[in-house]
C-alpha positions in Angstrom: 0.0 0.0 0.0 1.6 3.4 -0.6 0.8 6.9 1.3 -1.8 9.3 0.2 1.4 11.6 0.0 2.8 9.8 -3.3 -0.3 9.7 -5.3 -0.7 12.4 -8.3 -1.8 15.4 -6.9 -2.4 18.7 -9.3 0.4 20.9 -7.6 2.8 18.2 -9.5 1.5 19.8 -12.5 4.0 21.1 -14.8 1.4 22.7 -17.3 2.1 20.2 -20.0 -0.2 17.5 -20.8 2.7 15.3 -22.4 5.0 15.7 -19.9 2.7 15.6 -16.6 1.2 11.8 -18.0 5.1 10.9 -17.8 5.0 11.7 -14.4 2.4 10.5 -13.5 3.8 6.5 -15.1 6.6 6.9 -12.9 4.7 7.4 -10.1 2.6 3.8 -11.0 6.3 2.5 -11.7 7.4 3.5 -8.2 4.1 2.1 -6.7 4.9 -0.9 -8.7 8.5 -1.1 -7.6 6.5 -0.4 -3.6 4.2 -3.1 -3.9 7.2 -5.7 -5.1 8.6 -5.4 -1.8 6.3 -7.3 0.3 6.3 -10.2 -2.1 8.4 -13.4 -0.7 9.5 -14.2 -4.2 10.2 -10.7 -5.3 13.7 -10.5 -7.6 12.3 -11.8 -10.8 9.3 -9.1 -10.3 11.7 -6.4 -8.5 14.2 -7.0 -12.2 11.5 -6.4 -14.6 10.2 -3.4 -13.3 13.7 -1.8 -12.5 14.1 -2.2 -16.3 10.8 -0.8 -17.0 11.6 2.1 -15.0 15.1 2.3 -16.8 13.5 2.5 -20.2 10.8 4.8 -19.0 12.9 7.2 -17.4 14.9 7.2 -20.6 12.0 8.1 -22.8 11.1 10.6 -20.5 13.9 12.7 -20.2 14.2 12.6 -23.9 10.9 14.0 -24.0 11.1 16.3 -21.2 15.0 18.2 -21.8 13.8 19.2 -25.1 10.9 21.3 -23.4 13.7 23.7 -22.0 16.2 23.2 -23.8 16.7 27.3 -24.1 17.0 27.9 -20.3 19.9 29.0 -19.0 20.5 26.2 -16.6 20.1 23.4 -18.5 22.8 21.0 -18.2 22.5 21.6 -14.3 18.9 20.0 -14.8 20.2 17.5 -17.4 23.3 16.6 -14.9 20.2 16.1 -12.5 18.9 13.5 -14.9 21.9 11.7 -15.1 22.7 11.6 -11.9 19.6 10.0 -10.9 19.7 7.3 -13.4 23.1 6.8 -12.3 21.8 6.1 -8.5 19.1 3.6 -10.2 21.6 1.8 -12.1 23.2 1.2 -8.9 20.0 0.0 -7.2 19.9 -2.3 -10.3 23.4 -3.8 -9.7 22.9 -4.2 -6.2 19.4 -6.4 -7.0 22.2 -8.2 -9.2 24.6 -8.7 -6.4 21.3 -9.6 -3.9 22.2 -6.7 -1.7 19.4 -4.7 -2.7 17.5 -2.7 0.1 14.1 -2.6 -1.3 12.9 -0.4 0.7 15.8 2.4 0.5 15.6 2.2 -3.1 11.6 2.6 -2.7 11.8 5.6 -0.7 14.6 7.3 -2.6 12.6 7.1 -5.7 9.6 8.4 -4.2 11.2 11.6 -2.4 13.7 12.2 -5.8 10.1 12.0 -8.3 8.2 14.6 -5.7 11.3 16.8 -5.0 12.3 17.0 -8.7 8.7 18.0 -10.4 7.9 20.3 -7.6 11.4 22.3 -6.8 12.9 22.1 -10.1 10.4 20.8 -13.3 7.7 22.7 -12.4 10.3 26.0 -11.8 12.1 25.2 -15.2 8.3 25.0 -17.2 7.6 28.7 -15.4 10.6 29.8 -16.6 10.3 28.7 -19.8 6.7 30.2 -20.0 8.4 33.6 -19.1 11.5 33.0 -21.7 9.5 32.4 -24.5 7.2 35.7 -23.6 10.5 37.5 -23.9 10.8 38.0 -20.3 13.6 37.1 -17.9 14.0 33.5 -15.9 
């Protein structure tokens, strides 16, 4: 069962309709990833949607970058992107290794999805609003 906190809420809103259904997938991909935990048998399950989640975040920052592409700050927010699929690759060699913490790597996907759409997509989408009005970030 996951917290009421985690589920899609409208403030995670980034005004796009593309981009805020991509969220929205990796939320029911981290819910997914949650529910695994409490299965006995879990490392087949646990594998397949760490590689669903792989892909997905893929696609998704290949959708999202291009969206502000034009701010100044950019590769700070695509370093971001990296750095996070760097950390679940590493969850993904530790469920290799059988040293995964389930629950660690359940947790730090939840607070890294909340914290990145509301302190930095959502602030990157206003600024792009105000950029391509010809006004300042």
């Amino acid at each position: 069962m996951h917290d009421t906190e985690t589920i899609w809420k409208p403030e995670y809103s980034v005004g796009v309709a593309e981009i805020d259904a991509q969220h929205r997938y990796l939320f029911e991909l981290w819910h997914l990833l949650d529910s695994i935990k409490g299965q006995k048998q879990n490392r087949n399950s646990c594998r397949q949607a760490m590689l669903s989640l792989l892909d997905y975040i893929d696609l998704h920052f290949t959708t999202e970058e291009p969206y502000y592409r034009e701010h100044p700050r950019f590769t700070d927010h695509q370093q971001v992107h990296r750095e996070f699929v760097r950390r679940v690759r590493e969850f993904e060699q530790d469920l290799e290794n059988d040293r995964l913490d389930i629950q660690a790597m359940t947790d730090f996907l939840r607070t890294w999805l909340i914290d990145h759409i509301v302190n930095t997509d959502i602030r990157y989408f206003k600024d792009m609003e105000k950029i391509r009005a010809g006004g300042q970030s």
